[in-house]
C-alpha positions, -999 to +999 in steps of 0.1 A: +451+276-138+421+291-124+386+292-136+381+322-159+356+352-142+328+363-159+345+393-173+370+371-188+352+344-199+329+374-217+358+391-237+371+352-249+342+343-262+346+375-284+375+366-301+376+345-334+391+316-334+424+318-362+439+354-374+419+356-406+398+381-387+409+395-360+386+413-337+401+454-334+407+467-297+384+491-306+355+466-316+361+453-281+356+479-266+325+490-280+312+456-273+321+454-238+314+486-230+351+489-213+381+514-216+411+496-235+435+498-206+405+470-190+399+453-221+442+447-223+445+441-190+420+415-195+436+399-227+468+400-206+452+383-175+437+352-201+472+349-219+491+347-185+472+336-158+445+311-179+472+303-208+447+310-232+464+312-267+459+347-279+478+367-300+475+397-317+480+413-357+492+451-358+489+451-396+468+473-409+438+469-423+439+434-406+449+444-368+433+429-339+427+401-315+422+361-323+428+328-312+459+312-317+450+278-334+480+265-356+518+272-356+513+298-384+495+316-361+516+316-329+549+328-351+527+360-367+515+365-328+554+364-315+568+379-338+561+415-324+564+407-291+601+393-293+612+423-316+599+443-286+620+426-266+652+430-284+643+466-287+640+471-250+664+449-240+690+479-264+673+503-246+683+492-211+718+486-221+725+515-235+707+535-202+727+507-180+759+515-197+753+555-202+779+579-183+765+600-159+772+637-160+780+647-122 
């Protein structure tokens, strides 16, 4: 795991620890100053390469960005992301298995 940059290290310490309150994408970026694909891309690079425990809430009005800090937690945070996977995973079946008109 490397050491976080400043960038990162900037957008963690934005983020509330637990999913009471999560911090919106767009609160992030009007504190960073950054366009969402950076402030993602970001998020993405903490969760991946720095294994930083952060998930995310898409329910509204409650939506946004937090640190994962109990088991509660991590299941809200996964459960989008594996229905997204079973959804894409259908997708490229069905466009794997599709007949191809000549």
């Amino acid at each position: 795991m490397e050491k976080l940059d400043k960038e990162e290290q900037r957008l963690l310490d934005l983020l509330p620890k637990g999913m009471e309150r999560p911090r919106p994408l767009k609160e992030l970026i009007k504190l960073t100053g950054w366009s969402s694909r950076r402030v993602r891309g970001t998020i993405n690079r903490l969760i991946v390469l720095h294994h930083q425990p952060i998930g995310a809430r898409y329910e509204h009005p409650n939506n946004g960005y937090f640190i994962i800090t109990n088991d509660e937690e991590r299941s809200t945070a996964l459960a989008p992301l594996t229905s997204q996977i079973m959804v894409m995973t259908k997708r490229a079946q069905v466009i794997s298995n599709a007949k191809l008109k000549p």
